[in-house]
N, CA, C and O atoms as CSV, one atom per row, in Angstrom:
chain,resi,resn,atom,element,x,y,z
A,1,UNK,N,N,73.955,147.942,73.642
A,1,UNK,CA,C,72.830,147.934,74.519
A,1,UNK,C,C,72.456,146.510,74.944
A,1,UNK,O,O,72.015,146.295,76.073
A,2,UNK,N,N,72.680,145.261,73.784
A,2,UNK,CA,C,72.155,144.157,74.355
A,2,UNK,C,C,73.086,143.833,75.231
A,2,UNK,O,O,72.596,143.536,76.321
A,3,UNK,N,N,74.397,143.765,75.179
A,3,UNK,CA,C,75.916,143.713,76.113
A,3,UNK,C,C,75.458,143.833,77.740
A,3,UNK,O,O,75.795,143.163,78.716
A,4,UNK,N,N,74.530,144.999,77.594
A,4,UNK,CA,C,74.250,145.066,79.179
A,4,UNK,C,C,73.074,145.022,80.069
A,4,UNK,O,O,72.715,145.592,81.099
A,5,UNK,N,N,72.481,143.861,79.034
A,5,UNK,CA,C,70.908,143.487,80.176
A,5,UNK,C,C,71.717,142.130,80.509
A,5,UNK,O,O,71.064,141.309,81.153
A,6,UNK,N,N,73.275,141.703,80.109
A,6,UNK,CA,C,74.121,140.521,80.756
A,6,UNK,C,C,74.897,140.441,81.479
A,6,UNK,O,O,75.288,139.457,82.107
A,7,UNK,N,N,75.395,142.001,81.489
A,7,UNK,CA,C,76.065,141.907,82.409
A,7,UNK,C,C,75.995,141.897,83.984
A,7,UNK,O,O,76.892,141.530,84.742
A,8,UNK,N,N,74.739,142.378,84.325
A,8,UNK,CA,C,74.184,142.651,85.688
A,8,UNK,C,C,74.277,140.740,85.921
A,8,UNK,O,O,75.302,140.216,86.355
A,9,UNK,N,N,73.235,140.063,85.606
A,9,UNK,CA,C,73.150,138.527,85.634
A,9,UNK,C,C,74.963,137.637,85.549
A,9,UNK,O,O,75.217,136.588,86.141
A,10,UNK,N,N,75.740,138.243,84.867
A,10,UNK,CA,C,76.843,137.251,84.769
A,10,UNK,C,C,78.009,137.741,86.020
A,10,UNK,O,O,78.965,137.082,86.430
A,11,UNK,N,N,77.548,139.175,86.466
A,11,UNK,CA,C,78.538,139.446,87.690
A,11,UNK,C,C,77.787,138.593,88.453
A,11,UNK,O,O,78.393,137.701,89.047
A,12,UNK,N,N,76.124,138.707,88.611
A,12,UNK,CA,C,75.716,137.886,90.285
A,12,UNK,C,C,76.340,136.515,90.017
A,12,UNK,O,O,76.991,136.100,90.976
A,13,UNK,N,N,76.300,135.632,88.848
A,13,UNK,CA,C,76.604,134.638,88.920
A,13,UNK,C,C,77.938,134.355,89.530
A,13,UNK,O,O,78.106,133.657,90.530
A,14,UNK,N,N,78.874,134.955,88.844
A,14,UNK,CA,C,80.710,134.992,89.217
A,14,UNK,C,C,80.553,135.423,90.889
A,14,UNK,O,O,81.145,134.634,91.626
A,15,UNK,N,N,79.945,136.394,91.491
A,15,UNK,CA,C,79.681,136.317,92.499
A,15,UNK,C,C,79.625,135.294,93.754
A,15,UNK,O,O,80.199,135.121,94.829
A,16,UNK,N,N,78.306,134.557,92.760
A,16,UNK,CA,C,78.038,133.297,93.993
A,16,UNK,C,C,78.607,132.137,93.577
A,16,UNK,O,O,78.421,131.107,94.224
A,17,UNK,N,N,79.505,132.153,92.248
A,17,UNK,CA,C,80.759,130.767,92.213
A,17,UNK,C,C,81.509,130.951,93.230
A,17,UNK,O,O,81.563,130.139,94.153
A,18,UNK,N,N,82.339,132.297,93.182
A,18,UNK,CA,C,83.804,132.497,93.982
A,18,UNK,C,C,82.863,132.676,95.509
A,18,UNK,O,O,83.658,132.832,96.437
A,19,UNK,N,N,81.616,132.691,95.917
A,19,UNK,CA,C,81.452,132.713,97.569
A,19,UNK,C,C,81.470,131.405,97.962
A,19,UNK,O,O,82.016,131.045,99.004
A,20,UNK,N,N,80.737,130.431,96.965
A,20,UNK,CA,C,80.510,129.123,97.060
A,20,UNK,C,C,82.468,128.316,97.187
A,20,UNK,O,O,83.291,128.071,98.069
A,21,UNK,N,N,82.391,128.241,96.256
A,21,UNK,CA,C,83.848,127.820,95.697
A,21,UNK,C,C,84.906,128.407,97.039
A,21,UNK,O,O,85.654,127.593,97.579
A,22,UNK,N,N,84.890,129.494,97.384
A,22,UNK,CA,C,85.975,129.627,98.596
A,22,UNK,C,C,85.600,129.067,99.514
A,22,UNK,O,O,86.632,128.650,100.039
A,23,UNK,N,N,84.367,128.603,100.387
A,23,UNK,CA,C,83.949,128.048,101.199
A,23,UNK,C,C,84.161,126.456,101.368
A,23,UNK,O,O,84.021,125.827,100.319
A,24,UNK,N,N,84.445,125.781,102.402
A,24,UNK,CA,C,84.286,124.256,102.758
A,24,UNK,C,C,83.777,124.115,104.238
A,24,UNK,O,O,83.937,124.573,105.370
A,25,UNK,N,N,83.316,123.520,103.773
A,25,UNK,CA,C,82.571,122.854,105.699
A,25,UNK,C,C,83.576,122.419,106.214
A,25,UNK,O,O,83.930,122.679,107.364
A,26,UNK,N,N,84.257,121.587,105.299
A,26,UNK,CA,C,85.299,120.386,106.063
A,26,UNK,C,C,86.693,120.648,106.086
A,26,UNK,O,O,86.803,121.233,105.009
A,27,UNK,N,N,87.680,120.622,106.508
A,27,UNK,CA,C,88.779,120.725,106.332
A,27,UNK,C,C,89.812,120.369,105.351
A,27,UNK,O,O,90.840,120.877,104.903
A,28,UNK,N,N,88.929,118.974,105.152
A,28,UNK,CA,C,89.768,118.256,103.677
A,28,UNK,C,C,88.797,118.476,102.266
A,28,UNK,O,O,89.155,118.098,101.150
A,29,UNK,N,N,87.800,119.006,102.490
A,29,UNK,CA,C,87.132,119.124,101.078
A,29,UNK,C,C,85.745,118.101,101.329
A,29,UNK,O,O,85.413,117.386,102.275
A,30,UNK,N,N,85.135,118.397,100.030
A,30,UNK,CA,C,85.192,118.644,99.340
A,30,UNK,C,C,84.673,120.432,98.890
A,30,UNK,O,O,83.749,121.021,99.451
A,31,UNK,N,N,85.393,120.918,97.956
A,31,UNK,CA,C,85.176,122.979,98.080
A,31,UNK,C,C,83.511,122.838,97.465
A,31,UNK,O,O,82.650,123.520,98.020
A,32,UNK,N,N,83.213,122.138,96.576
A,32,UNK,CA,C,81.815,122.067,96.428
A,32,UNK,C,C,81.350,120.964,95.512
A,32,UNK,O,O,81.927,120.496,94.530
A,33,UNK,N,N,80.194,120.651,96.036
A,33,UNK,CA,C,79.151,119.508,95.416
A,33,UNK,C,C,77.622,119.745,95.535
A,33,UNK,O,O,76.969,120.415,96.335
A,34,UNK,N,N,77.318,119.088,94.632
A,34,UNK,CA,C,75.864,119.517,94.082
A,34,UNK,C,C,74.779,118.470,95.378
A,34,UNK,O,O,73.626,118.715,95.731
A,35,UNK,N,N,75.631,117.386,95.798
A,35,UNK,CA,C,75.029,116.325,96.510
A,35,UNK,C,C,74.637,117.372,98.078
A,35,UNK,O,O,75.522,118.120,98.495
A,36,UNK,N,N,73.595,117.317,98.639
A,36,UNK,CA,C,73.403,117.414,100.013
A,36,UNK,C,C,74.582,116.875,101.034
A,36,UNK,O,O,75.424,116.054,100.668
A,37,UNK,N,N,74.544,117.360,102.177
A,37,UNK,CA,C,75.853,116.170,102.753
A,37,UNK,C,C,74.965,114.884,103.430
A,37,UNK,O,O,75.544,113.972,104.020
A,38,UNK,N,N,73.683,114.921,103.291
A,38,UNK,CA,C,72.915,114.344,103.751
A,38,UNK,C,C,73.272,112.875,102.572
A,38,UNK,O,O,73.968,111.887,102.806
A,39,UNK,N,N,72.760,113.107,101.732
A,39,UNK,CA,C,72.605,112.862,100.173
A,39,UNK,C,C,74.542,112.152,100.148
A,39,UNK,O,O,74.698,111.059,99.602
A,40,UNK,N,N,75.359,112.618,100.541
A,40,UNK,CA,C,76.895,111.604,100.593
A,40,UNK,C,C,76.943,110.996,101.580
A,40,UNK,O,O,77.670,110.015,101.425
A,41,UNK,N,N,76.369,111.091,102.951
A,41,UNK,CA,C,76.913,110.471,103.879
A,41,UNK,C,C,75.730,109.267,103.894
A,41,UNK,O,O,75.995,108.227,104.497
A,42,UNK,N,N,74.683,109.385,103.358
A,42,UNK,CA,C,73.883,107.913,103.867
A,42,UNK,C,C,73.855,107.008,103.029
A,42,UNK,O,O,73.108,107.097,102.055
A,43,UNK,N,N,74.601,106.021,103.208
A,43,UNK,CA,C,75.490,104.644,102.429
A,43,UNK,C,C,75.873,103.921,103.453
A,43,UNK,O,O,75.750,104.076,104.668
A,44,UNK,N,N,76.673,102.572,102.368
A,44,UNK,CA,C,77.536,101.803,103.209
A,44,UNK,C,C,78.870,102.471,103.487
A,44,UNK,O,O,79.174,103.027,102.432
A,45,UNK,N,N,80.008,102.730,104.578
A,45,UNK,CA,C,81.036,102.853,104.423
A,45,UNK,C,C,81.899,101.755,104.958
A,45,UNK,O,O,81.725,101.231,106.059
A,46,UNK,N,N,83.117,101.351,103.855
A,46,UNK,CA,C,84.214,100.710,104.555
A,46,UNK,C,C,85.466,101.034,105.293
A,46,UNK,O,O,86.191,101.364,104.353
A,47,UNK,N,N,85.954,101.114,106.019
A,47,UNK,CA,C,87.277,101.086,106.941
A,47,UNK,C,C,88.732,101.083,105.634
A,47,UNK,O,O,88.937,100.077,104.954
A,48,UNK,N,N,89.441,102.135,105.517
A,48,UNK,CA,C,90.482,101.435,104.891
A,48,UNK,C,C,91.522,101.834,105.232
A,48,UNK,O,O,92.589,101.326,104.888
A,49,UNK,N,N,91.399,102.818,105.969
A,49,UNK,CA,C,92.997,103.286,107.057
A,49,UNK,C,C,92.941,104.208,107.984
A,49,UNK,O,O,92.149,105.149,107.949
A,50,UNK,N,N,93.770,104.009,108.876
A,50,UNK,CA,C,94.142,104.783,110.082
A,50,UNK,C,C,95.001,105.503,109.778
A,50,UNK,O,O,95.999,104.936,109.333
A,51,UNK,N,N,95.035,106.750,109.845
A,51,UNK,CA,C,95.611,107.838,109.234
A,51,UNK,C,C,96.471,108.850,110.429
A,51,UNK,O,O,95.801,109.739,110.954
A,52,UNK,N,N,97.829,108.714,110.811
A,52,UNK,CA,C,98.352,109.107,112.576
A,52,UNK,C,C,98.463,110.786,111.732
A,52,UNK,O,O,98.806,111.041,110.577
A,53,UNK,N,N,97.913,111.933,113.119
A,53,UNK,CA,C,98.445,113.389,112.679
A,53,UNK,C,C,99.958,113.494,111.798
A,53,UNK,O,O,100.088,114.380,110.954
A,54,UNK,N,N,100.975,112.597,112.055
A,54,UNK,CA,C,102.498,112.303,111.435
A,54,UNK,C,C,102.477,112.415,110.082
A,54,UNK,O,O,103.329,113.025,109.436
A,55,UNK,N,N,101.301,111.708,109.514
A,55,UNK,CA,C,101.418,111.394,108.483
A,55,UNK,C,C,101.236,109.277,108.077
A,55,UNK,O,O,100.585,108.585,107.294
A,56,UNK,N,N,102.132,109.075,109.042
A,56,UNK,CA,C,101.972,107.530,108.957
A,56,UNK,C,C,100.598,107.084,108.952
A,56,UNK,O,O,99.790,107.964,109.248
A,57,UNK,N,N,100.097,105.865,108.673
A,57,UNK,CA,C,99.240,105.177,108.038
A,57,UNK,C,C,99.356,103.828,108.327
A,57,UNK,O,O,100.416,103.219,108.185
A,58,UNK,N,N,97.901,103.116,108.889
A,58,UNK,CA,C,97.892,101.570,109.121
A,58,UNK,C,C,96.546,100.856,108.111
A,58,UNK,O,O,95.375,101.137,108.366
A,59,UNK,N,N,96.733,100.398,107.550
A,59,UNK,CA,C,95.667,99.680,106.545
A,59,UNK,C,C,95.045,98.712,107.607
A,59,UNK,O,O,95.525,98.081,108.549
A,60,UNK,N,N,93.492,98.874,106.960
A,60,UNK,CA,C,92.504,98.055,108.002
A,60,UNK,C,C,92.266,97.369,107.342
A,60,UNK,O,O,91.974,97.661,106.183
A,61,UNK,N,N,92.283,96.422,107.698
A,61,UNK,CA,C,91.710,95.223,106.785
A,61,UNK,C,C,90.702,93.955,107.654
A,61,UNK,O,O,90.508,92.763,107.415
A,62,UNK,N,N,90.210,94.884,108.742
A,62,UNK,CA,C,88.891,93.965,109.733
A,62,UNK,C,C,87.663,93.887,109.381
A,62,UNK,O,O,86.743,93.393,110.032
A,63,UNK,N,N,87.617,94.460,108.158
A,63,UNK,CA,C,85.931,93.932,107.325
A,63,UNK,C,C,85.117,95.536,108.505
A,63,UNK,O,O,83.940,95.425,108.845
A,64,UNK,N,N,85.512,96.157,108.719
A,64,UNK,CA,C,85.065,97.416,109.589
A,64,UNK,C,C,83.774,98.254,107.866
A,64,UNK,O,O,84.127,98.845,106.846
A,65,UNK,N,N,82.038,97.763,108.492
A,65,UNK,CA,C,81.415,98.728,107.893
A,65,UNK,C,C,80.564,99.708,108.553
A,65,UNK,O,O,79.925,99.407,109.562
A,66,UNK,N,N,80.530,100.781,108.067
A,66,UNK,CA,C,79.666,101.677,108.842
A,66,UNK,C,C,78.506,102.327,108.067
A,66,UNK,O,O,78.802,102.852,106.993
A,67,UNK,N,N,77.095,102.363,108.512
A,67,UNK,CA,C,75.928,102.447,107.324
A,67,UNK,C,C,74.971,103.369,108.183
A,67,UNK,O,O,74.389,103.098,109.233
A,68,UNK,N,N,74.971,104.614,107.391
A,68,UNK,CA,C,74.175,105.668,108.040
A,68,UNK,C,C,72.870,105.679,106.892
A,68,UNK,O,O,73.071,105.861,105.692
A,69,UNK,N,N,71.736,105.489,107.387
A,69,UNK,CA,C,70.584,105.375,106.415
A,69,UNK,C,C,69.695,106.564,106.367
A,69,UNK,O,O,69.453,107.406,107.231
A,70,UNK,N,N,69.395,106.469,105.510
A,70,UNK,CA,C,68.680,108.299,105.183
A,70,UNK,C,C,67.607,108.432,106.525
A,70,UNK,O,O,67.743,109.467,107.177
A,71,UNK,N,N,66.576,107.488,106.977
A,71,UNK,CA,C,65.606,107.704,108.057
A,71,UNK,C,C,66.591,108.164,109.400
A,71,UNK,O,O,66.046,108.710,110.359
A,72,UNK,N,N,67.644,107.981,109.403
A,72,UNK,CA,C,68.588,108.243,110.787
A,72,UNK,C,C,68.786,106.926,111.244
A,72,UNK,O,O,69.046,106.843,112.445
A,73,UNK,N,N,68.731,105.836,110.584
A,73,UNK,CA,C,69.576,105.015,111.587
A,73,UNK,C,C,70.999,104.205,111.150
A,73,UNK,O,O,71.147,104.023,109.942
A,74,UNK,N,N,71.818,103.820,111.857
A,74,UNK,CA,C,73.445,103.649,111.860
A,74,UNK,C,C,73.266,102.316,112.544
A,74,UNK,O,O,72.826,101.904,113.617
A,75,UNK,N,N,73.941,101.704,111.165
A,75,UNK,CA,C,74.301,100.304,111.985
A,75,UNK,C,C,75.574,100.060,111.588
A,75,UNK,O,O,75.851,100.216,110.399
A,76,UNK,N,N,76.776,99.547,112.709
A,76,UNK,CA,C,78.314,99.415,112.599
A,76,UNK,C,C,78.448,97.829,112.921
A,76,UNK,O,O,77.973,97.355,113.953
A,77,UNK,N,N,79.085,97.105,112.024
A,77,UNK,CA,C,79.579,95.911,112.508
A,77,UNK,C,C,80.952,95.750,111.632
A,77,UNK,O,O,81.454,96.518,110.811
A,78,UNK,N,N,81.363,94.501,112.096
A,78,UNK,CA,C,82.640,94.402,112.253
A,78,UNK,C,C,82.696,92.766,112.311
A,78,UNK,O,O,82.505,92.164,113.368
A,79,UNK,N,N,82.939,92.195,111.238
A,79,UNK,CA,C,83.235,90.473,111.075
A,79,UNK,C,C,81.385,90.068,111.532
A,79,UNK,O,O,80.433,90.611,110.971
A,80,UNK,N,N,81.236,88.840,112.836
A,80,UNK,CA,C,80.055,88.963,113.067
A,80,UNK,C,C,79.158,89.426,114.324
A,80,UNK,O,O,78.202,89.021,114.986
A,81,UNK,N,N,80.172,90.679,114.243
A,81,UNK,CA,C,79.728,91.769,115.567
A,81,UNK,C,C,79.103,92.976,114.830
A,81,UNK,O,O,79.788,93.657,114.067
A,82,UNK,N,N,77.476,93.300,115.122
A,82,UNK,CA,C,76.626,94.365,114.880
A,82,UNK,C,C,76.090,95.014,116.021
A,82,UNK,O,O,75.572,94.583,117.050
A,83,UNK,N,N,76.395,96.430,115.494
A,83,UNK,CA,C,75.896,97.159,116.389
A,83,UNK,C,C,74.543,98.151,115.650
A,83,UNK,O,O,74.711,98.711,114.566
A,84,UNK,N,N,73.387,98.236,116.335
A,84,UNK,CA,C,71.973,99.123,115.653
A,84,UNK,C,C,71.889,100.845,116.956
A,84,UNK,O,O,71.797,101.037,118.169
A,85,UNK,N,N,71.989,101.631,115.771
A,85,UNK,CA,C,71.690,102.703,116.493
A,85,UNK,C,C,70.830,103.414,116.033
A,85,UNK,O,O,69.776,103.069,115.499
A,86,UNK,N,N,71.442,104.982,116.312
A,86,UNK,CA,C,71.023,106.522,115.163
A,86,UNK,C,C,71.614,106.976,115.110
A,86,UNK,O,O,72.497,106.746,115.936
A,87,UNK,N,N,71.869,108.168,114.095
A,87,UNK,CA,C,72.568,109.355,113.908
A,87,UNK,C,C,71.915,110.229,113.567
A,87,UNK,O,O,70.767,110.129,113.134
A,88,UNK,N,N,72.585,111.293,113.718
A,88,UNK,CA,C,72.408,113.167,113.529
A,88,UNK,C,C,73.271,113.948,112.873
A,88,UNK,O,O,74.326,113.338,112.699
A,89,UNK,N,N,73.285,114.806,112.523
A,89,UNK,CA,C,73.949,116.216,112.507
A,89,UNK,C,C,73.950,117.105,113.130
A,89,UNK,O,O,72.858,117.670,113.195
A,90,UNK,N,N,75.192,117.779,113.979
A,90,UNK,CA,C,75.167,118.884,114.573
A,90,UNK,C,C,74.598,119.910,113.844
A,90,UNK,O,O,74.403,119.740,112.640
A,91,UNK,N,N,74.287,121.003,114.411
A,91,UNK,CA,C,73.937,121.779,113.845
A,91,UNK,C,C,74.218,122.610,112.713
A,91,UNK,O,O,73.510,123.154,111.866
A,92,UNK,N,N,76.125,122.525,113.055
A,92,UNK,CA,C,76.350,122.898,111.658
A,92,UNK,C,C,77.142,121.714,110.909
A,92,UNK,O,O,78.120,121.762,110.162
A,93,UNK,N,N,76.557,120.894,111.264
A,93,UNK,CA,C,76.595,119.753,110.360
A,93,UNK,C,C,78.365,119.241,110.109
A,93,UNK,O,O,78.654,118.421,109.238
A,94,UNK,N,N,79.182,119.736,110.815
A,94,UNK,CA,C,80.538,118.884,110.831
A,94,UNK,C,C,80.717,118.034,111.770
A,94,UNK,O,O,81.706,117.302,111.731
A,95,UNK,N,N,79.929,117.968,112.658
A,95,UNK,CA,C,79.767,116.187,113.194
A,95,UNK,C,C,78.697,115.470,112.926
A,95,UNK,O,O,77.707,115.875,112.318
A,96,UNK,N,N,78.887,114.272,113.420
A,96,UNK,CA,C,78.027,113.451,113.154
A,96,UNK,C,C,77.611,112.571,114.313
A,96,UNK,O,O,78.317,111.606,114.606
A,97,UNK,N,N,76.674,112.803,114.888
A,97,UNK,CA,C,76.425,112.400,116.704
A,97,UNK,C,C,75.689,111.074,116.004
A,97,UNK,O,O,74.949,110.953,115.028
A,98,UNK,N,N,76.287,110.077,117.037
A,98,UNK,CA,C,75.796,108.207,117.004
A,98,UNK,C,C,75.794,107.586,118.311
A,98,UNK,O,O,76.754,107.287,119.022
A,99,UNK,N,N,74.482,107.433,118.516
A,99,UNK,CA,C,74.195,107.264,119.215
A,99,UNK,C,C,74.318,105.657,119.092
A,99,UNK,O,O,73.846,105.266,118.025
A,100,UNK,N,N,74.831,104.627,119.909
A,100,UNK,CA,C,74.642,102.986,120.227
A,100,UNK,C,C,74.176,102.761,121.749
A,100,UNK,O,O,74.944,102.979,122.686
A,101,UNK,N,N,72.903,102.325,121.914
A,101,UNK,CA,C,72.643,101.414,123.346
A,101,UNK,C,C,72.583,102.256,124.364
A,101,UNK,O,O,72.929,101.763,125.437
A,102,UNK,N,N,72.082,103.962,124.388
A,102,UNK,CA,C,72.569,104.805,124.883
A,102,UNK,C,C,73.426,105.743,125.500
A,102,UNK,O,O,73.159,106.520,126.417
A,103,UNK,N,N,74.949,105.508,124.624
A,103,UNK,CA,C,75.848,106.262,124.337
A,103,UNK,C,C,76.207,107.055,123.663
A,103,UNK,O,O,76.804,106.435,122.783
A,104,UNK,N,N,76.280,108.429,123.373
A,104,UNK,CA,C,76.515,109.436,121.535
A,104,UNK,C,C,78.048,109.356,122.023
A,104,UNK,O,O,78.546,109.538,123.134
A,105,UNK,N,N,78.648,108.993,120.692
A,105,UNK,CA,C,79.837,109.615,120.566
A,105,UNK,C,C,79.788,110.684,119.067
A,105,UNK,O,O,79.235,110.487,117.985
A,106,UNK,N,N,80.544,111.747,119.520
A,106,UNK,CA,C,80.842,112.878,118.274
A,106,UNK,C,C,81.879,112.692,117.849
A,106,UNK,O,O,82.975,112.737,118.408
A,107,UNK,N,N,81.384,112.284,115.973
A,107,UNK,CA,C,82.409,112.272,115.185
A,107,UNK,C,C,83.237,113.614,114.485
A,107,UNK,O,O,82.738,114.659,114.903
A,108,UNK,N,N,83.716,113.713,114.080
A,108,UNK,CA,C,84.402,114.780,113.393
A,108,UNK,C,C,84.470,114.812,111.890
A,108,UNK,O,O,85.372,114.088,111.469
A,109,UNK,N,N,83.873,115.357,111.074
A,109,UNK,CA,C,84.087,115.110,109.475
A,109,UNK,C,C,85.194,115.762,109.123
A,109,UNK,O,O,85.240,116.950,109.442
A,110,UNK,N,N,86.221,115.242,108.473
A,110,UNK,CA,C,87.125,115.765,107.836
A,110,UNK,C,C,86.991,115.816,106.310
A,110,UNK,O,O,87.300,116.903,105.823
A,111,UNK,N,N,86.689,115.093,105.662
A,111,UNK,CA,C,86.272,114.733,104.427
A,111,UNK,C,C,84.764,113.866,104.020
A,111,UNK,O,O,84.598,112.646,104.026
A,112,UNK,N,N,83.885,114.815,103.715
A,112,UNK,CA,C,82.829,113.917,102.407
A,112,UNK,C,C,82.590,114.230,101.465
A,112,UNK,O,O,82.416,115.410,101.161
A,113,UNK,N,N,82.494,113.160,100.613
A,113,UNK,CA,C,82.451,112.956,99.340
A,113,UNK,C,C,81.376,111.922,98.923
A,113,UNK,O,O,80.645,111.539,99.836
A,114,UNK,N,N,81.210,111.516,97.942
A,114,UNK,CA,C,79.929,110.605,97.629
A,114,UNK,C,C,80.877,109.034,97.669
A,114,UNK,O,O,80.292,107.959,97.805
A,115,UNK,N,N,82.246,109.124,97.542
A,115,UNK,CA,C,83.114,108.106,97.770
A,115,UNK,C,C,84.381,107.923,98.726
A,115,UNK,O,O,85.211,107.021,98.832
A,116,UNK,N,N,84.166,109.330,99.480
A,116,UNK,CA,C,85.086,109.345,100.668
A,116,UNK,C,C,84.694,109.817,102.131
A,116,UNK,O,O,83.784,110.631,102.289
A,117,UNK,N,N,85.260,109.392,102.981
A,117,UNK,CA,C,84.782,109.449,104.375
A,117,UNK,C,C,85.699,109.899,105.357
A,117,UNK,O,O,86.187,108.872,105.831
A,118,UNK,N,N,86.134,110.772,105.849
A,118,UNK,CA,C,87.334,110.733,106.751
A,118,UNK,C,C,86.425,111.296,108.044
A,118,UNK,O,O,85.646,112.249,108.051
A,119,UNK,N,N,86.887,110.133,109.439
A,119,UNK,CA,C,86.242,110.425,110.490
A,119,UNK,C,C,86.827,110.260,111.600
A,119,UNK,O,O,87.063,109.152,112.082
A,120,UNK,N,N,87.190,111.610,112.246
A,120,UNK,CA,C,88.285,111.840,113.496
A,120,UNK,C,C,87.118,111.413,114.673
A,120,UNK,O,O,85.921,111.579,114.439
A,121,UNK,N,N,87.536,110.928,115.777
A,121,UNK,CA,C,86.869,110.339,116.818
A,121,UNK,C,C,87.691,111.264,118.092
A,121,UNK,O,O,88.906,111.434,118.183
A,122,UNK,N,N,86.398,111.889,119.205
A,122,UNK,CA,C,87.152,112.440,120.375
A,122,UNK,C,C,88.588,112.988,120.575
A,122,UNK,O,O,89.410,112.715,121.450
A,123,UNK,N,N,88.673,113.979,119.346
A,123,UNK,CA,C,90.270,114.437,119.528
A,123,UNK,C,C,91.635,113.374,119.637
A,123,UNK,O,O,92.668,113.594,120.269
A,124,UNK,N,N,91.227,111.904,118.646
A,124,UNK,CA,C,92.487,111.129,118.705
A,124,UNK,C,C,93.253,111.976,117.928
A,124,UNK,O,O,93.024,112.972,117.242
A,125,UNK,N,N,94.624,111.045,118.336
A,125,UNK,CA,C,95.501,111.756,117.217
A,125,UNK,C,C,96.012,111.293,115.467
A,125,UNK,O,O,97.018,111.388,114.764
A,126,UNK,N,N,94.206,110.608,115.331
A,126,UNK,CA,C,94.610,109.523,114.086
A,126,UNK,C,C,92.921,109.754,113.922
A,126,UNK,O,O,92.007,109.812,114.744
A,127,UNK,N,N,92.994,109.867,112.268
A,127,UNK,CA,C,91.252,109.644,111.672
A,127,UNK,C,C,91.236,108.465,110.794
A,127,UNK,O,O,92.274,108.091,110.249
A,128,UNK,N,N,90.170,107.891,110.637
A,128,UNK,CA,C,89.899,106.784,109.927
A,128,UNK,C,C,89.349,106.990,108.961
A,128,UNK,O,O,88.386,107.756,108.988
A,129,UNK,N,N,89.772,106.363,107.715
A,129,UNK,CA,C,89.636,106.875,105.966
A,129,UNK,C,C,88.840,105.963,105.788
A,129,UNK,O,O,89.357,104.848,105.861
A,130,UNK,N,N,87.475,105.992,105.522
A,130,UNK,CA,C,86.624,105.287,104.702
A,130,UNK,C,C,86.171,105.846,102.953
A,130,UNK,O,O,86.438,106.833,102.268
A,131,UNK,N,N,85.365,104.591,102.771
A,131,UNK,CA,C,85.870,104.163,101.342
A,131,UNK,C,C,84.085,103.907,100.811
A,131,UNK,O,O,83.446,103.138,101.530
A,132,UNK,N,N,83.450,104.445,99.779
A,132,UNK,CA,C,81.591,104.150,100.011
A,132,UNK,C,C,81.675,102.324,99.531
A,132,UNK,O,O,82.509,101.712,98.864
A,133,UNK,N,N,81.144,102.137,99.820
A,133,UNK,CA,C,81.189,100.195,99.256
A,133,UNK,C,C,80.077,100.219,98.517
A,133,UNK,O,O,79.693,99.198,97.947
């Protein structure tokens, strides 16, 4: 009898692992985290490769940072070139709209993580792997 005032509670649970757990926003992962994506993406990020659909790969090494801050604003520079904007989330939250000087460009999330970044730009045929600094 005590066996089954647990079992009702341990199916819902197994339930909402395997709904959670099969699901990803992103294409590359992560399948689940406790962090908001809000909560991974607002940091510093660094530049650390260009990543071609092929497979091939170019290491960046131009000091490239990109810093999305929890209030919404994005500032990108590059050696001693800064740029001050904002950012958003689409609605369902796999892009990331940035706005600079009154231009949005839409990013593409492929990967977040609290230490990884992968961000496809306008259907190139190459995403850029960032790194949290």
């Amino acid at each position: 009898m005590k066996m089954n005032k647990w079992v009702t509670p341990a199916l819902l649970l197994t339930g909402i692992a395997c709904a959670t757990l099969s699901c990803s926003k992103y294409e590359d992962g992560p399948k689940f985290s406790l962090l908001t994506k809000k909560m991974r993406l607002t940091r510093s990020w660094d530049a650390k490769e260009l990543v071609y659909d092929g497979g091939a790969s170019v290491v960046d090494s131009s000091n490239d940072l990109l810093t999305f801050e929890n209030n919404g604003d994005a500032h990108y520079s590059i050696g001693a070139f800064s740029v001050y904007g904002s950012w958003d989330f689409s609605d369902e939250k796999d892009l990331i709209r940035v706005t600079y000087g009154g231009t949005t460009d839409e990013l593409k999330i492929l990967r977040l993580t609290k230490k990884e970044l992968w961000l496809r730009t306008n259907n190139e045929s190459y995403y850029i792997r960032y790194e949290a600094k």
